[in-house]
C-alpha positions in Angstrom: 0.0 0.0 0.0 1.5 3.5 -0.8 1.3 5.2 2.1 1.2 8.9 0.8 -2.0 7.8 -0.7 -4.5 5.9 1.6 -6.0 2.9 0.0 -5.8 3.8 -3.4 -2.5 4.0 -5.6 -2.9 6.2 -8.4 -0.7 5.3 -11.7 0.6 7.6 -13.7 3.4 7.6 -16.1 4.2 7.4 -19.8 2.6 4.3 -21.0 5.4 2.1 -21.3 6.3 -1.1 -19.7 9.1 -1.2 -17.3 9.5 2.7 -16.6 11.3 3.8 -13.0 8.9 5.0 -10.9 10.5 8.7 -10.9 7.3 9.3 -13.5 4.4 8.8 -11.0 2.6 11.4 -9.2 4.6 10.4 -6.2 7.8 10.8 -7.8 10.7 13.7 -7.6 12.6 14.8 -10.4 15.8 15.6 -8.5 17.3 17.9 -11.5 15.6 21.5 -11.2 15.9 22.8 -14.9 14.5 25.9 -14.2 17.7 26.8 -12.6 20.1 26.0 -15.5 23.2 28.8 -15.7 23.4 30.3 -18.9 26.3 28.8 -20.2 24.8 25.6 -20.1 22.0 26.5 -22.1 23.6 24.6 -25.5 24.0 21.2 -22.8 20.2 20.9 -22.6 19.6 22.5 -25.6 21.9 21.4 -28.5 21.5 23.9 -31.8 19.7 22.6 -34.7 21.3 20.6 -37.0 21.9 23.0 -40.0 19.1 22.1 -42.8 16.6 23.8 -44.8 14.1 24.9 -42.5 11.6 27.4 -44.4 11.5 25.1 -47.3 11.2 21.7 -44.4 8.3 23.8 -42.4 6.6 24.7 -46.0 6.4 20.6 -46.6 4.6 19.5 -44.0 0.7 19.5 -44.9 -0.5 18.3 -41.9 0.8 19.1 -38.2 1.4 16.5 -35.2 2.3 17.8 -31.8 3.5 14.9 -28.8 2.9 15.6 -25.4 5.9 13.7 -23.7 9.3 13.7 -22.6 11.2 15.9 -25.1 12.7 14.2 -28.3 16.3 14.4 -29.8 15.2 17.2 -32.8 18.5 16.3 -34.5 18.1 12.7 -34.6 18.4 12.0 -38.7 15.2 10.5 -39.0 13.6 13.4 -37.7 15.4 16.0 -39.8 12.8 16.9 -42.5 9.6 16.3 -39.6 10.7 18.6 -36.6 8.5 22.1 -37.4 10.9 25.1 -35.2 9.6 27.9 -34.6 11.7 30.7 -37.3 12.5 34.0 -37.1 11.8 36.8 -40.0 15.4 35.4 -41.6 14.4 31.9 -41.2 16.7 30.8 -38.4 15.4 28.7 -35.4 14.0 30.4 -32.2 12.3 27.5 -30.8 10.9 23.5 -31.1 7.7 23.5 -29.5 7.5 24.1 -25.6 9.7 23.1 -22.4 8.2 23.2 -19.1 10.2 21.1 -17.0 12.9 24.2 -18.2 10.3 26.9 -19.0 11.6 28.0 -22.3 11.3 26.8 -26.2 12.9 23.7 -26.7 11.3 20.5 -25.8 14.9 18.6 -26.3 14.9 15.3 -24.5 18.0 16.3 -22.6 18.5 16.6 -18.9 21.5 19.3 -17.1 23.2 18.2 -14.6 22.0 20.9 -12.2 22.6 18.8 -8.5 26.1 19.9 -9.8 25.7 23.6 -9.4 27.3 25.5 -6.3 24.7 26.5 -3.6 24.9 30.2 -5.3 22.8 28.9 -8.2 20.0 26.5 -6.1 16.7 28.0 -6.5 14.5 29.8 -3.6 13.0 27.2 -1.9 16.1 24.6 -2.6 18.5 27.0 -1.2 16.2 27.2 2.5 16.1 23.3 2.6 19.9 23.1 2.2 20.3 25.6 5.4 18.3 23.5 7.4 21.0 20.9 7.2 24.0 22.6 6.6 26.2 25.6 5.8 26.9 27.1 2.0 30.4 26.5 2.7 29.8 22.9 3.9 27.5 22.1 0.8 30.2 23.4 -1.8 33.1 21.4 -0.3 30.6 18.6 -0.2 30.1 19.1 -3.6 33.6 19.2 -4.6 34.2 16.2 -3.0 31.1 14.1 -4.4 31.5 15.4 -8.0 35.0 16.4 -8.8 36.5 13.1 -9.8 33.3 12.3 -12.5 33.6 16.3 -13.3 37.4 16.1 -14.3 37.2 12.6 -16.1 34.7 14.0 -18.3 36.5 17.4 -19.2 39.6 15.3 -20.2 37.4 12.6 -21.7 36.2 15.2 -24.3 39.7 17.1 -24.6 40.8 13.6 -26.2 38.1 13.4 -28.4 36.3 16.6 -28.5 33.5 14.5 -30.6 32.4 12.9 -27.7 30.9 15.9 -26.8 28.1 14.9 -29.0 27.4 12.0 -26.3 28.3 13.7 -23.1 29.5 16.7 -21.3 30.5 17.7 -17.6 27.1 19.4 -16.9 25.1 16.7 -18.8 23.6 14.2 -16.6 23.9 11.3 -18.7 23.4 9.2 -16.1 19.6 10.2 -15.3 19.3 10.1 -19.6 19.8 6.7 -19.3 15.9 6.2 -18.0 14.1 5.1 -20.7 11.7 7.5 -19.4 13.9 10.5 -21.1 14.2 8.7 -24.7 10.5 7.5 -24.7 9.4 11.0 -26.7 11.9 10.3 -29.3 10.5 6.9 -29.9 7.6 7.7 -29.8 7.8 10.4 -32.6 9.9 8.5 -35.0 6.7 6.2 -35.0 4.2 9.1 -35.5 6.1 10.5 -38.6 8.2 8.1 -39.8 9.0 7.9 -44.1 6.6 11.1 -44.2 8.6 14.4 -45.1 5.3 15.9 -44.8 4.0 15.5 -41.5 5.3 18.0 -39.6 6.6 17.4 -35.8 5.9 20.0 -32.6 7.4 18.5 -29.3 6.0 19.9 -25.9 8.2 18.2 -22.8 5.3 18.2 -20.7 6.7 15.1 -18.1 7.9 15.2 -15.4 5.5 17.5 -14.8 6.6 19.0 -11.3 9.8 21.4 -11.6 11.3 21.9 -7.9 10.9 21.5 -4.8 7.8 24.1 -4.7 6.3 22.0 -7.1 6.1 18.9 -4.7 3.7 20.9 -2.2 0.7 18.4 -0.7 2.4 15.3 -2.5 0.1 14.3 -5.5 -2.3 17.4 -5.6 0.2 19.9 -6.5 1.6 17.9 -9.1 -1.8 16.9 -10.8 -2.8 20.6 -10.8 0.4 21.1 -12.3 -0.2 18.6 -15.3 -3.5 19.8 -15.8 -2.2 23.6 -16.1 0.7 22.5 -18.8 -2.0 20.4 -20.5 -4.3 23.2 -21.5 -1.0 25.8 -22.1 0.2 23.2 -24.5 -3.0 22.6 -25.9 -3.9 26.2 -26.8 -0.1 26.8 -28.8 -0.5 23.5 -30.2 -4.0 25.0 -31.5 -2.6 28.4 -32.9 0.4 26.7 -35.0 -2.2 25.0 -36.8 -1.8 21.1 -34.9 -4.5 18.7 -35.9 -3.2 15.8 -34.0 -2.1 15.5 -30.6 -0.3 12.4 -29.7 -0.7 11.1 -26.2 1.4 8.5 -25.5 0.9 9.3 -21.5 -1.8 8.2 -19.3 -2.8 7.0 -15.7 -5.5 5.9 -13.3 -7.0 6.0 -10.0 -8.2 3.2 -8.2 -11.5 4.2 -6.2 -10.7 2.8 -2.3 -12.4 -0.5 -1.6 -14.6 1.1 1.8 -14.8 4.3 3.9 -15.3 2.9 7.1 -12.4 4.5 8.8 -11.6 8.4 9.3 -8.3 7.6 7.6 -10.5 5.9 4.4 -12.4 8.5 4.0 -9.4 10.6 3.6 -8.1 8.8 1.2 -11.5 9.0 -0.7 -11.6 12.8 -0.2 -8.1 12.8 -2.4 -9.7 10.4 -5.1 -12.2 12.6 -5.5 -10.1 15.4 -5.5 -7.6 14.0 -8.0 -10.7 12.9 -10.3 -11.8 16.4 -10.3 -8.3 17.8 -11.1 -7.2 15.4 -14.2 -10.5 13.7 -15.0 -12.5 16.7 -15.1 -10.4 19.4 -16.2 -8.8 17.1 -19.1 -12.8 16.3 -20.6 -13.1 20.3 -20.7 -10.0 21.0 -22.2 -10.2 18.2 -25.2 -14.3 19.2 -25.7 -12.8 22.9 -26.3 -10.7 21.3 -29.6 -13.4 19.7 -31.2 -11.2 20.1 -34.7 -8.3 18.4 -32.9 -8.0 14.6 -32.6 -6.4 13.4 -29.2 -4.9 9.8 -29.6 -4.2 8.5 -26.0 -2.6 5.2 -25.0 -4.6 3.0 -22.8 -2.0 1.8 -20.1 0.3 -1.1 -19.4 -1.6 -2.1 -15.9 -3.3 -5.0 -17.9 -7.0 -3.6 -16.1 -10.5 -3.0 -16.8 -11.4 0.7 -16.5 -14.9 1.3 -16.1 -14.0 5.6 -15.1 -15.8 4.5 -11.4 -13.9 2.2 -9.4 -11.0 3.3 -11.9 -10.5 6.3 -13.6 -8.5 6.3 -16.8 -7.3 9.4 -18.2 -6.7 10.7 -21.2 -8.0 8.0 -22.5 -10.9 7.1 -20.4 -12.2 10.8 -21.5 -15.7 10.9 -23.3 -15.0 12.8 -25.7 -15.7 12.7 -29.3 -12.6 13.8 -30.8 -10.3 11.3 -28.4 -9.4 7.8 -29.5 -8.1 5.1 -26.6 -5.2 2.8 -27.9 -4.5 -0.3 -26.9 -1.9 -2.7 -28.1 -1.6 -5.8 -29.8 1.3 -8.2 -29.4 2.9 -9.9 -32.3 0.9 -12.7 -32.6 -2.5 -9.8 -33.4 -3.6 -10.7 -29.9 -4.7 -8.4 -27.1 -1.5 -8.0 -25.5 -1.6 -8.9 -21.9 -0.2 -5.8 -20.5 -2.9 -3.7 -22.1 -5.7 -1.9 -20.1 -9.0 -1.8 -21.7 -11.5 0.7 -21.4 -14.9 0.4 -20.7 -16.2 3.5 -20.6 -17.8 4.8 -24.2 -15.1 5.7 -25.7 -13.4 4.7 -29.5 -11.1 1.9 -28.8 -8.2 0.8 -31.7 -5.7 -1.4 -30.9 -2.4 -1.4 -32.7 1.1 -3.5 -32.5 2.8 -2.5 -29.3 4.8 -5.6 -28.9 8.7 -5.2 -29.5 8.5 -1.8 -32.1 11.3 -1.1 -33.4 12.0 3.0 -33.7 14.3 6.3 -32.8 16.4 6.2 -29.6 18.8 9.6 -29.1 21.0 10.2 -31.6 23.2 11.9 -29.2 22.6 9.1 -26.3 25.6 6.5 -25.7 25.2 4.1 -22.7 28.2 2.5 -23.8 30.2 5.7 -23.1 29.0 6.0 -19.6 29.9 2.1 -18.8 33.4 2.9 -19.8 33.5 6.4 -17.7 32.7 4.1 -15.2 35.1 1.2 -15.3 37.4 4.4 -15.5 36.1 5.7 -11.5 35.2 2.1 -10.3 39.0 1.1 -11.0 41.0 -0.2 -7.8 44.5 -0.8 -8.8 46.9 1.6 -10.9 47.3 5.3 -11.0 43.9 7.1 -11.6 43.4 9.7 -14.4 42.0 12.4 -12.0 43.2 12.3 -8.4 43.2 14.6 -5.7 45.0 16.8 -3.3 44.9 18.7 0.0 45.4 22.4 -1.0 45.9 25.2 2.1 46.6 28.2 2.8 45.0 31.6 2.5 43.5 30.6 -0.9 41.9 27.8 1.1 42.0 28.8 4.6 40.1 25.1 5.8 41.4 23.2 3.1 39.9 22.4 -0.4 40.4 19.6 -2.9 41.9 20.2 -5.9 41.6 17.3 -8.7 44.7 17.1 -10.6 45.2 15.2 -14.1 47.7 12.2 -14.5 49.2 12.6 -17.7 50.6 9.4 -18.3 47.3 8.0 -17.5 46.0 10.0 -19.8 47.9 9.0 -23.0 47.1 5.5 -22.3 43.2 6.1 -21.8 43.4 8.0 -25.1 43.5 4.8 -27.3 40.2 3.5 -25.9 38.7 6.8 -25.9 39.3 7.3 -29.0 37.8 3.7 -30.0 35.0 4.5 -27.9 33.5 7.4 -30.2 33.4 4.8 -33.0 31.5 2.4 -30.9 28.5 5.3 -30.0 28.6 6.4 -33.9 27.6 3.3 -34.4 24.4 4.0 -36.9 22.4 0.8 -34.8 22.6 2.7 -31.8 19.9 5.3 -32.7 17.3 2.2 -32.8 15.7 0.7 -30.2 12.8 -1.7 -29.6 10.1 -1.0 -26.7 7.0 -2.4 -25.3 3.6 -0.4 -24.3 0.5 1.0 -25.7 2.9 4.1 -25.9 4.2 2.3 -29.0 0.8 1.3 -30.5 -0.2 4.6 -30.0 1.5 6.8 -32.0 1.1 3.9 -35.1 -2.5 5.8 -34.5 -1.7 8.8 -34.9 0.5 8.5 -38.3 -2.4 6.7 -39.9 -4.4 9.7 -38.8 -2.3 12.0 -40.2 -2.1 9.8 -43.8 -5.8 10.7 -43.4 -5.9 13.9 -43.4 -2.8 14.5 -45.7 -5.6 12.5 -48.3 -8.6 15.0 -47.2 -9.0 18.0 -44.6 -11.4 16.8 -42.3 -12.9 19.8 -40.5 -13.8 17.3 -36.8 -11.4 14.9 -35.1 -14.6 12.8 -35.1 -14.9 12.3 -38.5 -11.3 11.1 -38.9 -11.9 8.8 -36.3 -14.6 7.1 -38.6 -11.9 6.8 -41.6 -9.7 5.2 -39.4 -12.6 2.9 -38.3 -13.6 2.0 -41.5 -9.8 0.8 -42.4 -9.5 -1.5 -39.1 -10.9 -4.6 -38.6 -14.0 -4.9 -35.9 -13.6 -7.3 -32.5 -16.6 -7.7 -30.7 -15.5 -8.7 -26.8 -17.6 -9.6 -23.8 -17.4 -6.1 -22.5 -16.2 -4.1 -25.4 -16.2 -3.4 -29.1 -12.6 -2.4 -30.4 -10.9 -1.9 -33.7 -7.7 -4.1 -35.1 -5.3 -2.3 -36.9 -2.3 -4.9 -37.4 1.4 -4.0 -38.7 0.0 -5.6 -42.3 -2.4 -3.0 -42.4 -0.4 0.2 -41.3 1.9 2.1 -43.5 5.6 -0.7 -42.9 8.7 1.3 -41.4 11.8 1.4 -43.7 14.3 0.8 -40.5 12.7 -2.6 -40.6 13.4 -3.5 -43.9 17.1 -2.7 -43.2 18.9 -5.8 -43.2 21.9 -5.0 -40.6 19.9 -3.1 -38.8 20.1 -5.0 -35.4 18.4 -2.3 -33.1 20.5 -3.3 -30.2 18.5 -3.3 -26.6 21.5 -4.1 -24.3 24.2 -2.2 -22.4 27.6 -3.4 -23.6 29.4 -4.4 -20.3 32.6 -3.0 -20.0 35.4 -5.2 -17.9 38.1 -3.7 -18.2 40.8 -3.7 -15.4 44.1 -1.9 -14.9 45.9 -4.5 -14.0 45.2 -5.8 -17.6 47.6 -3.9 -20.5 46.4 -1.6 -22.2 46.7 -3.6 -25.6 45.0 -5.8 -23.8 42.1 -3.8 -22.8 41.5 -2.6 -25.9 41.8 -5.6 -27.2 38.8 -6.5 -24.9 37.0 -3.4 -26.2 37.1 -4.7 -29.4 36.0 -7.9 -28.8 32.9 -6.4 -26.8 32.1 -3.9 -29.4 31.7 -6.8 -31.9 29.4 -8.4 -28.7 27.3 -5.1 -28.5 26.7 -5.0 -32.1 25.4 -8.4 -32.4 26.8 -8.9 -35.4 28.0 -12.0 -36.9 31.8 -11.7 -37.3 31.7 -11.5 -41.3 29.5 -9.0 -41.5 31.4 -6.9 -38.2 34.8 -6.9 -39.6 33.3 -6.1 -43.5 31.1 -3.3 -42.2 32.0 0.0 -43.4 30.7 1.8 -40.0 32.9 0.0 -38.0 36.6 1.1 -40.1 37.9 3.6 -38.7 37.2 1.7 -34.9 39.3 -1.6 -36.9 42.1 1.4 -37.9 42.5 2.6 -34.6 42.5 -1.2 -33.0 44.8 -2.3 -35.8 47.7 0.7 -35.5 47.2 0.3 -31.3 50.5 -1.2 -30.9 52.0 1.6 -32.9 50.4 4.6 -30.8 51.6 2.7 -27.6 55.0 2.4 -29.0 55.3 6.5 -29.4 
């Protein structure tokens, strides 16, 4: 039983399988990105990849807009989709809306702000600190925690400054490695994908709660907060023209089982309340957008909604320009994971079993597993170390982290290897599971709709898509099939080496081992990552340059 919550645990979270609980109501986001310094602006932010953008943004007949987790807007497969924002001269000012960062870019990104000196908490974080401890205290406390990860990182990208593209010492990488952060980019290569002329609007609308201010009376605050950045990003989606709003979020709300008890009618009193605030306020908002057609996954809690001893939301909505979406699993079954609606609302289901779509183009697990062996290493000189500094510079003593240059050299060779491994082209595909997936399937058959005919209500494309799925009549429910055979096929499939790897390559690497050893063992667990067969690794043109820099190892080392 949750005990912030009584006898009732409300779900919430993007409607994936296997997501960390940081995207419930009862979560905390622990990075505050409305406190981000200036010069890390381009961190969470990267610029645009340079490509034609009045002539990209004059393409797209019909516009898309996902409410989500931010996407990667320079992935390659998004390049002709994302719609920015231009100015008079047609350069970038913006990609939809951020309001976990309060400003223009919905990047899927996250800055490392729990690394920022005391002088940069906000308000209300700076109070909490005091209660514990001193500013001085929390700076060398800082130092202390983050300094060896900070340096490694700084000298990690001054040996190959193109690993920037992967990490950065203000980038927390770590966090990005949720698949909560890379779920919007997945999600949008499946709304758009092989169609230059749907155009993409991202609005980062989750994690929905900021700060620590953002927190207050547990779920309450944070539902109001949802509800408040729902309608915002509603109405711009509205004036730039959207016609489709993915949805690929959801929750619900279990009624409690009996009231018999002061304390269970409490929990009650919040049900009710909670109803009210996402329930309620989401049916008014969607009725107001009659024109605009709200595709909303169903869940992954494999229940029964009936929007009385459960709520649903979005999708449990009666509305008539929302459509529920649950998923299918590859056999063209009702996947087990899927909730099911029972309210009167339009219910398709589509494949959500294993998809195969966009992961970050500038995400790199493999990276961070080989930072790591590089901090987690317990014999040999380190690359970053530390030392006792006093004097009237540091009148209590400070840490100074210090680089070993010899260290240094010999870490180069496997850095240098490494930026060949996250280049890989097979890392910017993933496969997930979740009505998140079947959803936005939805949404691009929607959108081949309307690129066909300009439907003037959400309701009526809702009947074309009916007419081109094939009816299952349930017990309790009448729903639409719409299997991969009869949606539009994704060309990443048909590519033949296209391996979409789903694992984290791990990294065992030792310094008691030589370094031609280790890289040696690099090699070999590239080759593993990559799930290739041998042939086709050491034939593969993508892979060169890393065969060049394993072959002439023994060389470098020598000089």
């Amino acid at each position: 039983m949750n005990k912030l919550l009584g006898k009732y645990k409300p779900r919430v979270s993007l409607a994936i399988l296997s997501l960390p609980f940081c995207l419930s109501l009862t979560s905390c986001l622990e990075y505050d990105q409305t406190v981000i310094r200036p010069e890390h602006t381009n961190v969470g932010n990267p610029e645009p990849a340079p490509r034609p953008f009045i002539k990209i943004n004059k393409n797209h007949k019909v516009l898309l807009a996902i409410f989500d987790s931010g996407i990667d807007y320079n992935h390659p497969d998004l390049i002709n989709n994302v719609h920015f924002e231009l100015d008079e001269k047609g350069n970038p000012i913006g990609a939809g809306k951020d309001y976990m960062a309060n400003d223009n870019w919905a990047s899927w990104r996250v800055v490392d702000t729990n690394s920022y000196e005391f002088q940069y908490l906000s308000t209300e974080e700076k109070e909490d600190q005091l209660k514990q401890t001193t500013e001085k205290k929390y700076n060398t406390d800082l130092r202390r925690r983050i300094g060896e990860r900070q340096c490694l990182l700084k000298e990690v990208i001054e040996i190959d400054p193109r690993l920037s593209q992967f990490t950065h010492p203000y980038r927390a990488t770590i966090e990005e490695e949720q698949t909560t952060y890379r779920h919007g980019t997945h999600v949008a290569g499946l709304m758009t994908y092989d169609r230059p002329d749907f155009g993409l609007i991202p609005y980062r609308i989750l994690p929905y709660h900021q700060n620590r201010q953002d927190k207050i009376d547990s779920n309450i605050g944070k539902a109001d907060k949802f509800a408040e950045n729902f309608a915002d990003a509603i109405s711009d989606a509205d004036k730039k023209g959207v016609k489709i709003v993915n949805l690929s979020i959801g929750g619900s709300f279990l009624r409690p089982d009996d009231v018999s008890s002061p304390k269970d009618e409490a929990a009650l009193e919040k049900f009710n309340n909670l109803t009210a605030i996402i329930s309620k306020r989401l049916t008014e908002i969607i009725k107001t957008y009659p024109h605009i057609l709200f595709v909303a996954a169903a869940g992954n809690d494999s229940g029964w909604s009936d929007n009385d001893s459960r709520i649903q939301y979005p999708c449990g909505v009666e509305a008539d320009n929302i459509l529920c979406v649950g998923a299918l699993n590859k056999r063209d079954s009702k996947a087990t994971f899927t909730n099911v609606p029972l309210s009167d609302v339009d219910l398709v289901f589509a494949p959500g079993a294993k998809v195969n779509s966009l992961s970050p183009s500038d995400y790199c697990p493999f990276l961070n597993q080989l930072l790591d062996s590089f901090l987690t290493e317990k014999s040999g000189a380190p690359l970053c170390s530390y030392k006792e500094v006093e004097g009237p510079r540091a009148p209590d003593s400070e840490k100074i982290w210090t680089v070993n240059e010899n260290v240094k050299r010999a870490k180069s060779v496997i850095i240098k290897a490494a930026y060949e491994a996250c280049s890989y082209k097979d890392n910017q595909y993933i496969k997930f599971n979740g009505t998140s997936m079947a959803t936005p399937l939805v949404s691009h058959l929607a959108a081949e709709i309307l690129a066909e005919k300009n439907y003037a209500k959400a309701s009526e494309v809702i009947e074309q898509i009916k007419l081109k799925a094939q009816v299952k009549k349930g017990k309790s429910f009448t729903a639409f099939w719409l299997t991969d055979s009869m949606l539009m096929p994704r060309s990443w499939d048909k590519k033949k080496d296209s391996q979409g790897p789903n694992t984290t390559p791990v990294l065992k690497l030792t310094s008691n081992q030589s370094l031609q050893n280790q890289t040696t063992s690099l090699h070999r667990q590239v080759y593993d990552y990559m799930s290739l067969d041998l042939n086709s690794y050491l034939n593969h043109p993508d892979l060169m340059p890393l065969k060049i820099i394993m072959g002439t190892q023994s060389t470098e080392l020598q000089n």
